[in-house]
KEMI-32067 format. One record per residue (C-alpha): x, z negated, y; residue in three letters; residue number from 0. Coordinates in pm, whole numbers, plus 50000, padded with zeros to 5 digits. Example, Ala and Ser with C-alpha at 12.3 -4.5 7.8 and 13.67 -1.06 7.14 Angstrom:
REM KEMI-32067
((51230,49220,49550),'ALA',0)
((51367,49286,49894),'SER',1)
This chain:
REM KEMI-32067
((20185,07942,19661),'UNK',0)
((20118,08352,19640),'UNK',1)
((19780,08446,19768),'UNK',2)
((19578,08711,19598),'UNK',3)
((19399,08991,19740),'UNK',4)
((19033,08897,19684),'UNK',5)
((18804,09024,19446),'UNK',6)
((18628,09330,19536),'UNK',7)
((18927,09436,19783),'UNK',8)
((18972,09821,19785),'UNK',9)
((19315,09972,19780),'UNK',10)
((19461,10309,19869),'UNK',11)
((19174,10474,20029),'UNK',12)
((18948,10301,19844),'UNK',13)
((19071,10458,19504),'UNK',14)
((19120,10108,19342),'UNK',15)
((18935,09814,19331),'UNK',16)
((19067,09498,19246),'UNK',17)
((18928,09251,19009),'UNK',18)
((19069,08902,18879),'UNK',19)
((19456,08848,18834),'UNK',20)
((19554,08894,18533),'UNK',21)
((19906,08823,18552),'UNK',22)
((20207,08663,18725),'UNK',23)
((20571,08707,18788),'UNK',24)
((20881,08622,18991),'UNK',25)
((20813,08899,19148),'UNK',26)
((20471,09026,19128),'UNK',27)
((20095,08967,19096),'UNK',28)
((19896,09162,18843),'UNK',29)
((19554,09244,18915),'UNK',30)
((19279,09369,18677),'UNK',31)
((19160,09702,18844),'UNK',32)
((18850,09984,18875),'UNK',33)
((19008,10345,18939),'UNK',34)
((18818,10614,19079),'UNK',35)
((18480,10754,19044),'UNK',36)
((18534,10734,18647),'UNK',37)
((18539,10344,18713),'UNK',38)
((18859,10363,18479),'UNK',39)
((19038,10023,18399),'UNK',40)
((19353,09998,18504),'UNK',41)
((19617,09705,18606),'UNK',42)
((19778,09700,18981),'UNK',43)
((20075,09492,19017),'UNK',44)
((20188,09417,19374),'UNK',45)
((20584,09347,19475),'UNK',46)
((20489,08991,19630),'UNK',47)
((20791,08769,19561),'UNK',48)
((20822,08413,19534),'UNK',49)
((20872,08232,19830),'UNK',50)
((20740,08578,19990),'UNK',51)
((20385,08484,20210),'UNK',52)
((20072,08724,20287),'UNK',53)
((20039,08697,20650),'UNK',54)
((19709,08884,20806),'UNK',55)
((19672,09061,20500),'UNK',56)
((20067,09189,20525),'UNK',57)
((20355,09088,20275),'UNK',58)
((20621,08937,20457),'UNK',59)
((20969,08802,20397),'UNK',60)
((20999,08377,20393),'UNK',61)
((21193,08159,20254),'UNK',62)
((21497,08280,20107),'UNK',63)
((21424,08660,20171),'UNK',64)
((21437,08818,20478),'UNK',65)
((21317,09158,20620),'UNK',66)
((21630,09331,20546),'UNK',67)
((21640,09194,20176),'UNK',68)
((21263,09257,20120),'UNK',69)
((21248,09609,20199),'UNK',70)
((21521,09632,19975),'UNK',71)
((21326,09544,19732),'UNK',72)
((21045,09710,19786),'UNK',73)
((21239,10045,19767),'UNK',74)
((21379,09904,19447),'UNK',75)
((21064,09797,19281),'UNK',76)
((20921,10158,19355),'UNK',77)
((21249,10342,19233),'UNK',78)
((21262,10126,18918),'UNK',79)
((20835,10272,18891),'UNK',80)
((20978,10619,18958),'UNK',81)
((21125,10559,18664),'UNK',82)
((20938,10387,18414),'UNK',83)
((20670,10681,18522),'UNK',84)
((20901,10884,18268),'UNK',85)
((20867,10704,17959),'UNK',86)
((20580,10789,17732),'UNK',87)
((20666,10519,17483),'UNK',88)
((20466,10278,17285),'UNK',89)
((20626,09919,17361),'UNK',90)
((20689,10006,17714),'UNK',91)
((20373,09926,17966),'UNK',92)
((20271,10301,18124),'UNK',93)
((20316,10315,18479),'UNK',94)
((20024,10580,18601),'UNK',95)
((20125,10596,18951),'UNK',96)
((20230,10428,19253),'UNK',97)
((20164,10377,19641),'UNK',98)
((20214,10169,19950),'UNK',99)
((19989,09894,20131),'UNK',100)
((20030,09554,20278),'UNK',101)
((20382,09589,20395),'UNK',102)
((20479,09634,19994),'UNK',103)
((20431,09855,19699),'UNK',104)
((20165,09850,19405),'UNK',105)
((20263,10019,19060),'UNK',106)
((19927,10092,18862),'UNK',107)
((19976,10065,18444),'UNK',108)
((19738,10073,18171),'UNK',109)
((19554,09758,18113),'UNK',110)
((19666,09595,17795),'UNK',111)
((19424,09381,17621),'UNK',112)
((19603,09117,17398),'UNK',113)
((19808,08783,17480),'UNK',114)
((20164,08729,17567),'UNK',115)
((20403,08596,17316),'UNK',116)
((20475,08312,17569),'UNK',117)
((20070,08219,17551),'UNK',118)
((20105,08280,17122),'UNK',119)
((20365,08020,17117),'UNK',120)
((20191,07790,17274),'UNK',121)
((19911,07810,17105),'UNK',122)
((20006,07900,16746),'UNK',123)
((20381,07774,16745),'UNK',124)
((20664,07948,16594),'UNK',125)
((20606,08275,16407),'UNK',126)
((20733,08383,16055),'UNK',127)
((21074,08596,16020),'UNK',128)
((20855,08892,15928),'UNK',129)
((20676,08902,16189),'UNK',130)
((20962,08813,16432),'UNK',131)
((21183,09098,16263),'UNK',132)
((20869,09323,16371),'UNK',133)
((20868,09230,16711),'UNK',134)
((21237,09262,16769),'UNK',135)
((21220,09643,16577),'UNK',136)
((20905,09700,16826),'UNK',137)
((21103,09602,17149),'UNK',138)
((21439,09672,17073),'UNK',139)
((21302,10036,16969),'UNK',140)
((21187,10066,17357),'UNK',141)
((21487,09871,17485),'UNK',142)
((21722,10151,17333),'UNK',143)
((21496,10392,17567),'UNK',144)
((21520,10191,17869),'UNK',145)
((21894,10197,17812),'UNK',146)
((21940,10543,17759),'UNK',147)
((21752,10581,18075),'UNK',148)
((22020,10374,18260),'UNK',149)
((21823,10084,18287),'UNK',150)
((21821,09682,18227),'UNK',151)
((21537,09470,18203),'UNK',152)
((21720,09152,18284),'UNK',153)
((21413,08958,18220),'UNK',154)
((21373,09010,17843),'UNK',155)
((21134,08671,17747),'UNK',156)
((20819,08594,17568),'UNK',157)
((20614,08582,17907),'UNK',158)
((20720,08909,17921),'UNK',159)
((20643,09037,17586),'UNK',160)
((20296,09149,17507),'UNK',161)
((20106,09182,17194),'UNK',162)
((19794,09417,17189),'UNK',163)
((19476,09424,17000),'UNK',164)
((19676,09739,16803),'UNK',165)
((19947,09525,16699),'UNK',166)
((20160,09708,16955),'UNK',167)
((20465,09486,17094),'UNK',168)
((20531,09597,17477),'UNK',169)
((20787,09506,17749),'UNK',170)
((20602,09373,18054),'UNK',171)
((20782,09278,18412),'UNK',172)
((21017,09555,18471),'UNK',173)
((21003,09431,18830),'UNK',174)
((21339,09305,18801),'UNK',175)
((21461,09606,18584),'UNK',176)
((21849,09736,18758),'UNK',177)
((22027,10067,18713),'UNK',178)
((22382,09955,18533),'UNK',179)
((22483,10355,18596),'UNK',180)
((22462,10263,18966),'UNK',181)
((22618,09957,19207),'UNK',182)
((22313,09763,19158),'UNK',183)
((22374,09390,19125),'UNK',184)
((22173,09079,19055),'UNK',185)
((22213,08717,19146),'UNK',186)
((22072,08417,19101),'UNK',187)
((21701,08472,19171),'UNK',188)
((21638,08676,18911),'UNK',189)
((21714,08437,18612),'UNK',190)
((21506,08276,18335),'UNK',191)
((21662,07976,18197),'UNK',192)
((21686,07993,17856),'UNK',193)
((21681,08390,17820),'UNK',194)
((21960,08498,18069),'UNK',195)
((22306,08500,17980),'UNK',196)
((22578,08353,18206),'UNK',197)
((22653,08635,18386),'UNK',198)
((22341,08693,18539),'UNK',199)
((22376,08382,18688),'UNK',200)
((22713,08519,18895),'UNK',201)
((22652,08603,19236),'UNK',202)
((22651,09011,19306),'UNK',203)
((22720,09053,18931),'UNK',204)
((22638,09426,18743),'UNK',205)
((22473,09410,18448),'UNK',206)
((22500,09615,18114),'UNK',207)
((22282,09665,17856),'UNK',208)
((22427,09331,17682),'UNK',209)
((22229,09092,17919),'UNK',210)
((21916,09230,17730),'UNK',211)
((22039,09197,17387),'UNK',212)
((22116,08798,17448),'UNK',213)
((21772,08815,17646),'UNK',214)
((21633,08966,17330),'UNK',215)
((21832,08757,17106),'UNK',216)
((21721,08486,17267),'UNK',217)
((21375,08538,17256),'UNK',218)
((21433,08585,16844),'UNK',219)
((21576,08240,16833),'UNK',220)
((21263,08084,17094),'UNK',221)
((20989,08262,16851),'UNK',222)
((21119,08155,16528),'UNK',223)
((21229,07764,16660),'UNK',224)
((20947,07705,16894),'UNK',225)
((21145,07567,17136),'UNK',226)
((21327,07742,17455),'UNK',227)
((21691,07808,17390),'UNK',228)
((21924,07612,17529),'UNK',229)
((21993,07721,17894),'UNK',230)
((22325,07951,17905),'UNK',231)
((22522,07698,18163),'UNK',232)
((22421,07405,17958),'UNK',233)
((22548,07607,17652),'UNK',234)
((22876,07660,17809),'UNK',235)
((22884,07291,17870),'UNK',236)
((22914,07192,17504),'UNK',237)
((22481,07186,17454),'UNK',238)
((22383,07360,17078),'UNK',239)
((22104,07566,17001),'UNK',240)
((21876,07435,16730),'UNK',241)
((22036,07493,16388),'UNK',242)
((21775,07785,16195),'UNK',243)
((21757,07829,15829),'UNK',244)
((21777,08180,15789),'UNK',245)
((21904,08467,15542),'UNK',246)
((22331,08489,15619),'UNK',247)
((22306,08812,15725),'UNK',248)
((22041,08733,16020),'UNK',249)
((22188,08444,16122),'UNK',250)
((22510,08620,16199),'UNK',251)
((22345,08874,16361),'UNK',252)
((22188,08633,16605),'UNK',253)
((22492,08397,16639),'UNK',254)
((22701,08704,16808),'UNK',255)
((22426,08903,16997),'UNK',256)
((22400,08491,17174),'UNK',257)
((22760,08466,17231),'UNK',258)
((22843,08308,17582),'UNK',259)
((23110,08593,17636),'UNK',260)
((22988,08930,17739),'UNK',261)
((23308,09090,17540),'UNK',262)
((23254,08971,17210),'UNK',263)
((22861,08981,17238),'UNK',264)
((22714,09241,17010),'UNK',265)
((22738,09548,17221),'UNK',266)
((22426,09684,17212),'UNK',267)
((22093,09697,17078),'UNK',268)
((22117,09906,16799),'UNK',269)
((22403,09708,16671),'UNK',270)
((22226,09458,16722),'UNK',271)
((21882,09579,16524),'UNK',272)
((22091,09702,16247),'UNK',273)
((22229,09346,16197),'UNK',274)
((21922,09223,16175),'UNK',275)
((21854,09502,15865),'UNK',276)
((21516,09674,16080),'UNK',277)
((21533,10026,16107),'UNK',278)
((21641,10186,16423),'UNK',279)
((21545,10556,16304),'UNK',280)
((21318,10766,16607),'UNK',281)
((21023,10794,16347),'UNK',282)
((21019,10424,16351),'UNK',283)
((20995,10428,16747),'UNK',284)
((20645,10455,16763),'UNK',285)
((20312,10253,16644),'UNK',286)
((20119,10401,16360),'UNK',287)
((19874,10512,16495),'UNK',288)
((19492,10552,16265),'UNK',289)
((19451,10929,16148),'UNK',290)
((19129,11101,16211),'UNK',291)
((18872,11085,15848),'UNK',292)
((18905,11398,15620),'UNK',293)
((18544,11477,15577),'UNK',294)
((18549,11863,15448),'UNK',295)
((18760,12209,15462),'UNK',296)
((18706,12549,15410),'UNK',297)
((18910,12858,15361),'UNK',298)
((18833,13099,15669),'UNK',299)
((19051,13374,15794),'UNK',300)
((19378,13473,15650),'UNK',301)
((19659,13450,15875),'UNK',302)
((19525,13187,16092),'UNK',303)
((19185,13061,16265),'UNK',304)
((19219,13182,16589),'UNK',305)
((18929,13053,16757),'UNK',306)
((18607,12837,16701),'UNK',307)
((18336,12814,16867),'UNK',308)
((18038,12514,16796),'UNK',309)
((17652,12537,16843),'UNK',310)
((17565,12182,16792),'UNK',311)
((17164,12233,16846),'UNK',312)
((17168,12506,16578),'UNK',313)
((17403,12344,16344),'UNK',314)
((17651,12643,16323),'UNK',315)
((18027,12671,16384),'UNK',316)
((18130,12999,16436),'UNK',317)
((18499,13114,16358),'UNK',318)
((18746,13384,16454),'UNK',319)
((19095,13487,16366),'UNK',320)
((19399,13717,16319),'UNK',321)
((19148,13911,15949),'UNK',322)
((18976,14025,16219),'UNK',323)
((18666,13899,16128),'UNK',324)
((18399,13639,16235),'UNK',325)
((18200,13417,16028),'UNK',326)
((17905,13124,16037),'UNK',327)
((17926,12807,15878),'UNK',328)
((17653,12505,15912),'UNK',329)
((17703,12217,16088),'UNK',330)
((17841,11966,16035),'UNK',331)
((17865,12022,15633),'UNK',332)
((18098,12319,15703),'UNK',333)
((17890,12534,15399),'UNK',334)
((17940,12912,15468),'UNK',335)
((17588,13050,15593),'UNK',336)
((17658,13393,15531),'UNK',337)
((17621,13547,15891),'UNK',338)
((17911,13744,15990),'UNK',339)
((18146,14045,16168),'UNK',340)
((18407,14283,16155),'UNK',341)
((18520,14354,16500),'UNK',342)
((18855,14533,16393),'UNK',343)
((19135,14398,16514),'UNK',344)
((19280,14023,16528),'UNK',345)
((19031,13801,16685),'UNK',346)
((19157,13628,16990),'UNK',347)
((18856,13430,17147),'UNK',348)
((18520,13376,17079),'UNK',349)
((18183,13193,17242),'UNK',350)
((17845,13136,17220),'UNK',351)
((17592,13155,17418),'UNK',352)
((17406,12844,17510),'UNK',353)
((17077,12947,17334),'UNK',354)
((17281,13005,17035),'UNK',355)
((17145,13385,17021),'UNK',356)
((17427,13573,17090),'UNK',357)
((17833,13559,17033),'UNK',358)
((18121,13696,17170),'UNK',359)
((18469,13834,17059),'UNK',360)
((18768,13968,17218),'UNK',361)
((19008,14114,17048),'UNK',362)
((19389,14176,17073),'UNK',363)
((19352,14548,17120),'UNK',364)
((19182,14458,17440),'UNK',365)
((18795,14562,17291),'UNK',366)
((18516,14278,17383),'UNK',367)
((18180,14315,17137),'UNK',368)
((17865,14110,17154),'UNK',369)
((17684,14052,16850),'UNK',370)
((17325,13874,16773),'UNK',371)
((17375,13550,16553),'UNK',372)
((17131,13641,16352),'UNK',373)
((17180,13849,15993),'UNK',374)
((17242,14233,16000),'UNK',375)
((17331,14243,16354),'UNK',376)
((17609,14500,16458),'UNK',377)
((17822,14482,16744),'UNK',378)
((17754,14555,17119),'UNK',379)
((18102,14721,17262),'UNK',380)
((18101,14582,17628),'UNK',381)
((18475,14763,17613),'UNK',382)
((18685,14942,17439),'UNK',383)
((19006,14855,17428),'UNK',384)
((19266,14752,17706),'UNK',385)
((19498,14458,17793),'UNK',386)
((19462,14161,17502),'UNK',387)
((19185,13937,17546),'UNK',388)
((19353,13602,17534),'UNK',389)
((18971,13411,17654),'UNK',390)
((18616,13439,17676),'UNK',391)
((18308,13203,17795),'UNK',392)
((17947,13270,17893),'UNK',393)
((17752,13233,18162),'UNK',394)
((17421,13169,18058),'UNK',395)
((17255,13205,18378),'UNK',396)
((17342,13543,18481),'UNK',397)
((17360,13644,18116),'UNK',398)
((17690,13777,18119),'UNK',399)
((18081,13745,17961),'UNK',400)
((18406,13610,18134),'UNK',401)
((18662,13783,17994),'UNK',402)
((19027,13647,18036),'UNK',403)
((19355,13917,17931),'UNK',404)
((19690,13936,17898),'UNK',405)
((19783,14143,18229),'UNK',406)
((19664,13894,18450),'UNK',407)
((19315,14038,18496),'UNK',408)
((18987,13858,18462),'UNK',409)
((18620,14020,18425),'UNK',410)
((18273,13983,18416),'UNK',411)
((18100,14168,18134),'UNK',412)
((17739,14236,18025),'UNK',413)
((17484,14494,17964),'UNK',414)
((17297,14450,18269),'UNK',415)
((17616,14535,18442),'UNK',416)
((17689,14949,18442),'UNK',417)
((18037,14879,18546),'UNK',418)
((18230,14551,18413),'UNK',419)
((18339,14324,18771),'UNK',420)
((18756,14280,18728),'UNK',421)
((18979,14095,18959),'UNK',422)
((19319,14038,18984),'UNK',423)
((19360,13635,18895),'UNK',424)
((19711,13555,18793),'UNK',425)
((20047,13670,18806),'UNK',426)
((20092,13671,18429),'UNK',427)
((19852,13623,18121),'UNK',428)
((19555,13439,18202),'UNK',429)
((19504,13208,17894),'UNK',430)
((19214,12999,17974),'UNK',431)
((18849,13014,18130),'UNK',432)
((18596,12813,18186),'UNK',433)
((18228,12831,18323),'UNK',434)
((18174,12491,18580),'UNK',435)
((17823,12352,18448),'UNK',436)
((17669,12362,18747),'UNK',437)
((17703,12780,18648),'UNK',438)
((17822,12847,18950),'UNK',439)
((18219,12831,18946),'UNK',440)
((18461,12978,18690),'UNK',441)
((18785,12821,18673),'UNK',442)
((19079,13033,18527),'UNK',443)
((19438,12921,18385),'UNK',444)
((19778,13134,18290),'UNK',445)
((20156,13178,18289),'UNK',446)
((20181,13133,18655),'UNK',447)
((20148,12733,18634),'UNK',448)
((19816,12775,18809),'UNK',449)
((19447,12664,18797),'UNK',450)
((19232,12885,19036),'UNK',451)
((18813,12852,19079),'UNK',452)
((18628,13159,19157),'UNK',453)
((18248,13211,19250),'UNK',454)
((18000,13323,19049),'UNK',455)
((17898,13608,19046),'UNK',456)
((18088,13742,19343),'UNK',457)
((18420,13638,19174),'UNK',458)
((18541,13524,19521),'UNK',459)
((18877,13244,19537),'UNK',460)
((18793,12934,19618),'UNK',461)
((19060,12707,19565),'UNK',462)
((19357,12589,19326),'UNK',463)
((19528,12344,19135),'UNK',464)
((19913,12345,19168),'UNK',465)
((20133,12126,18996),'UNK',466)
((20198,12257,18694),'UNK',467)
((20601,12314,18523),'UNK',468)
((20475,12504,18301),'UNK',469)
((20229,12768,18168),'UNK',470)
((19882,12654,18138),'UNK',471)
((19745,12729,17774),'UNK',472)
((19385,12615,17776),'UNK',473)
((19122,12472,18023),'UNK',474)
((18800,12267,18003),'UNK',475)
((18565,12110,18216),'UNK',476)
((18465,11783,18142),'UNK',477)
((18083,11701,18033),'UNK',478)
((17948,11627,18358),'UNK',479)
((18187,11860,18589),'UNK',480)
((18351,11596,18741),'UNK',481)
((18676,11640,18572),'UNK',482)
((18916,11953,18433),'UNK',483)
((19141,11928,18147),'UNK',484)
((19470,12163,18104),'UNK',485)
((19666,12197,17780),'UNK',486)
((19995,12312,17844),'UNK',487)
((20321,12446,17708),'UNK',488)
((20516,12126,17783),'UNK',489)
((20360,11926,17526),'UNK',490)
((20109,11785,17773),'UNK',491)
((19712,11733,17869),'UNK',492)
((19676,11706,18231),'UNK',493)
((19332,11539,18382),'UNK',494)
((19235,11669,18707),'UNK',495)
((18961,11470,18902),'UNK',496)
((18760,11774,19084),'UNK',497)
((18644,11563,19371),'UNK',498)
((19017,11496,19523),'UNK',499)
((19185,11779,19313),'UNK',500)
((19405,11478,19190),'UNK',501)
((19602,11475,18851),'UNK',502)
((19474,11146,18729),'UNK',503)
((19651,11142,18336),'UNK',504)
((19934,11323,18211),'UNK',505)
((19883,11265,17821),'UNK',506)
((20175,11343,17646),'UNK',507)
((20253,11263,17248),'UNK',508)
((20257,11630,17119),'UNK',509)
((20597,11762,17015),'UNK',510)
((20504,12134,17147),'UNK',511)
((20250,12333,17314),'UNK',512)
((19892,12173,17324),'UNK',513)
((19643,12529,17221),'UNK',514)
((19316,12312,17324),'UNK',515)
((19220,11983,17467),'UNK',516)
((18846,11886,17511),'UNK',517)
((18634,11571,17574),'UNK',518)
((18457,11427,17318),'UNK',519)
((18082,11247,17315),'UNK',520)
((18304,10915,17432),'UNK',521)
((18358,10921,17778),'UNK',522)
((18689,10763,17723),'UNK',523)
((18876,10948,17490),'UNK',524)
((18991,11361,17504),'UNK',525)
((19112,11528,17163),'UNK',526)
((19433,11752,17145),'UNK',527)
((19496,12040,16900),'UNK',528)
((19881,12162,16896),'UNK',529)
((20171,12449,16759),'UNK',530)
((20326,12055,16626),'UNK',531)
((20003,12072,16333),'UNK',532)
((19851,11802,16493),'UNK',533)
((19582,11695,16627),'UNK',534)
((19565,11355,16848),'UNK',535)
((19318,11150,17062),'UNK',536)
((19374,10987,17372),'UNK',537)
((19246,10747,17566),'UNK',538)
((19193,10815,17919),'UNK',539)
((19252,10525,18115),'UNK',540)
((19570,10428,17939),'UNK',541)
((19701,10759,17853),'UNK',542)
((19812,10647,17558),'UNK',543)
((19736,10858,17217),'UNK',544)
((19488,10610,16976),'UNK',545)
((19425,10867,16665),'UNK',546)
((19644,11117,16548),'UNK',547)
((19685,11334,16182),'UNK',548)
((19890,11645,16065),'UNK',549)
((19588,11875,16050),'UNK',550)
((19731,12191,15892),'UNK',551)
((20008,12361,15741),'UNK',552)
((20136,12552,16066),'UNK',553)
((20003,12498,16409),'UNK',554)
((19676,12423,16541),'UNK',555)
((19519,12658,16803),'UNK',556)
((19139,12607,16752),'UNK',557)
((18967,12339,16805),'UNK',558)
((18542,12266,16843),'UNK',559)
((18389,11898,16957),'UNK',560)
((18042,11799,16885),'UNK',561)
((17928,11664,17186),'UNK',562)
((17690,11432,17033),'UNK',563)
((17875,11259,16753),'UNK',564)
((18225,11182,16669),'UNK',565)
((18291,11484,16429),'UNK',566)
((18515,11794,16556),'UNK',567)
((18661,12103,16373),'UNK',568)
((19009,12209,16389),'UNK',569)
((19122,12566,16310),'UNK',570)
((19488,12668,16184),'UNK',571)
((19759,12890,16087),'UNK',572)
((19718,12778,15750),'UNK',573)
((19394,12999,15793),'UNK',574)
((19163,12678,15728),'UNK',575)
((18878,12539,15914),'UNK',576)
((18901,12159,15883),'UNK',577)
((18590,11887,15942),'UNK',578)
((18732,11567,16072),'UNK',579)
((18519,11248,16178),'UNK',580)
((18684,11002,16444),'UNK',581)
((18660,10660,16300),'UNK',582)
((18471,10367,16430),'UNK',583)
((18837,10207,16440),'UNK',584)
((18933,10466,16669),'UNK',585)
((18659,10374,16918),'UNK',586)
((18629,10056,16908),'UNK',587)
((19021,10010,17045),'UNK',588)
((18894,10196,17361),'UNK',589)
């Protein structure tokens, strides 16, 4: 009998902290689990083996293992994690990270909510040919990843099958997952009877991606009889598997991806889906996943919005883009209001500042104005013309403009100041800024991969965040300063907790560079605007995207979040502002 960490015990430095177990497997115990300051749920799964003991809180080898076999394992287990860190797809459980305690190795994944199809069957009994045709599109869709990333499950079952709340099938247990590129073998102790074929069952056999489509096969047969297959060595002994009344086409399909012999077994899962008549196509890989509510649109700047920039206790969104020319619109009704500029020349960035009284352009001829919001105002040249201005925020404290630009400059602006304050911040554009809201750090972004904070107002370095493969497009600090989101130009959001400087989510899902990524009024859940056209939600703790829409016509660079309620504005190169409401759908999954 395994023995659980208890309740309440704190892991990694105290980063995680367990809660009930949630799961268990041949290899592994899977606890429920509290991650960081954010509290985020999470799963841990420990490598603690059958027949494996906990000895003064330490893992250690018993039984049939040894200490030379365990920490086999153990490397194993955490190469196999390694690995699954790399796939960002919807039936296969998201490994977040990884680290070492106990004398073994913990893999933390999202936390699905749902039930097994092992716990389904028992409760509800065997499942329709629809639905079991969905399942095996659902997994076989992810098992076609796993094998292109030279993997095998080897423990394809409905224990190990999970259905979410989302009606998302994913693969559980990859604990006993082995590289068939590589000399990796597997014997006897990792078999389920019933689910493995016979040549699992061989001493210091290699597996292929076959094992998985009997295992999945298998599994087919078990959901749509209600009974366990027949065992494989039983089944080479002469015992049948229960006779199914299904279509001719299906039931050939199943008959050959079970056959005993690995040679004539369908030979591989695609085959194998295609027999079955699902469709194997990559657009079918994913869940569909809710799209964001149309609520209104407007015509705004020809050529493509540019930049947006939301006054929520006003009720006025404010717009830039490459006419030139800035414009008002109430809030959140998106009715023009009639308030408007002409800096002249394409509008880059824009802000407001936090009274609402004044705004902000920069321009790409290098020329930052400042203009009242209210009607009639002209603009305030704070300078002339120079290097593009790719960002802008203000500081409402001192009263002044940070000014981001193309040459790798950043400045402080304002007409207190006689001469504007520039420094030298990044080797490259700087594309991003942001004010901290304490007011008293700006944090900065560009091509050189690189997040630096500077003091304000003496514009002094104070630190960085490396880690970046690419340029960094856009910044934001979350709500309460606590956290810092980068969009970047390999498809992905990064989420960096301040406190440790850790990268706590990658969120990937976009199919090019992310222009904007901001929080939202739920703590839980960061919105994504992108050159793909769309724009996507995601959920923190899982990293999984939960909304997503085509937006425009051409890509989407602006974006504006009302930090109140669950509405947010999304400018394009289609040149339209579009209002968009997140659904209650949407949030109540989270």
């Amino acid at each position: 009998m395994r023995q659980p960490l208890p309740i309440g015990t704190l892991l990694h430095e105290g980063r995680f902290e367990l809660e009930t177990v949630v799961g268990q497997g041949s290899f592994s115990l899977t606890y429920a689990a509290r991650e960081g300051p954010w509290r985020l749920p999470v799963a841990i799964k420990e490598f603690f083996p059958e027949g494996c003991r906990r000895r003064d809180g330490q893992i250690v080898a018993d039984g049939a293992w040894d200490s030379k076999s365990f920490a086999q394992s153990v490397q194993a287990f955490e190469h196999e994690g390694a690995t699954l860190e790399r796939f960002h797809h919807p039936g296969i459980v998201r490994v977040l990270s990884m680290f070492r305690a106990h004398g073994t190795a913990y893999l933390v994944e999202e936390l699905l909510e749902g039930v097994t199809l092992g716990e389904g069957l028992a409760v509800a009994g065997a499942m329709t040919l629809p639905r079991v045709l969905e399942m095996a599109q659902q997994v076989g869709q992810a098992l076609l990843l796993v094998h292109a990333g030279g993997l095998v499950h080897s423990d394809i079952k409905p224990d190990n099958l999970f259905l979410c709340k989302d009606g998302r099938y994913v693969i559980l247990d990859f604990g006993t997952a082995r590289g068939y590129l590589s000399q990796a073998k597997v014997g006897q102790a990792a078999v389920s009877p019933g689910y493995s074929p016979p040549e699992q069952y061989e001493l210091a056999q290699k597996l292929t991606p076959v094992a998985d489509v009997y295992a999945l096969a298998a599994t087919v047969h078990h959901l749509l009889s209600g009974q366990v297959p027949a065992d494989a060595r039983l089944r080479l002994k002469g015992e049948l598997l229960p006779a199914l009344d299904l279509p001719a086409p299906i039931g050939k399909a199943l008959g050959e991806a079970l056959s005993l012999d690995s040679q004539l077994r369908t030979s591989t899962i695609r085959v194998f889906l295609d027999q079955l008549g699902v469709d194997t196509s990559p657009k079918a890989a994913p869940a569909i996943l809710p799209p964001f509510e149309s609520v209104a649109e407007q015509s705004a700047h020809p050529g493509g919005v540019y930049s947006l920039a939301l006054h929520s206790s006003s009720c006025r969104l404010f717009s830039a883009g490459r006419d030139g020319r800035w414009r008002t619109w109430s809030w959140p009704d998106l009715k023009p209001v009639g308030i408007e500029g002409n800096h002249g020349s394409p509008i880059n960035a824009l802000a407001v500042s936090l009274d609402g009284a004044f705004l902000v352009t920069g321009g790409a001829d290098g020329s930052v104005k400042l203009w009242s919001t209210q009607p009639g105002g002209a603009g305030f040249p704070l300078v002339e013309g120079g290097p593009a201005i790719l960002a802008l925020c203000f500081h409402s404290g001192l009263g002044l403009v940070a000014a981001a630009m193309g040459n790798g400059t950043c400045c402080l602006l304002g007409p207190t100041l006689p001469e504007p304050i520039r420094w030298s911040a990044h080797q490259g554009a700087v594309n991003g800024l942001a004010v901290h809201p304490c007011q008293q750090l700006l944090a900065t972004a560009g091509d050189d991969k690189a997040v630096h904070f500077w003091t304000l107002p003496a514009c002094q370095y104070q630190g960085s965040l490396l880690g970046h493969a690419t340029r960094i497009q856009s910044l934001s600090y979350l709500a309460d300063g606590t956290g810092l989101l980068t969009g970047c130009s390999d498809f992905s959001v990064r989420l960096w907790e301040l406190s440790s400087n850790l990268e706590i989510r990658s969120l990937r899902g976009h199919k090019a560079m992310v222009w904007a990524a901001q929080p939202t009024c739920h703590s839980q859940l960061v919105l994504t605007a992108s050159a793909d056209h769309y724009l996507r939600a995601f959920q923190i703790s899982s990293g999984r995207p939960v909304l997503q829409c085509e937006a425009h016509r051409g890509w989407v660079r602006a974006l504006a979040v009302d930090p109140l309620l669950p509405l947010l504005a999304s400018g394009g190169g289609d040149g339209k502002i579009c209002l968009w409401a997140i659904p209650s759908a949407g949030l109540n999954n989270l």
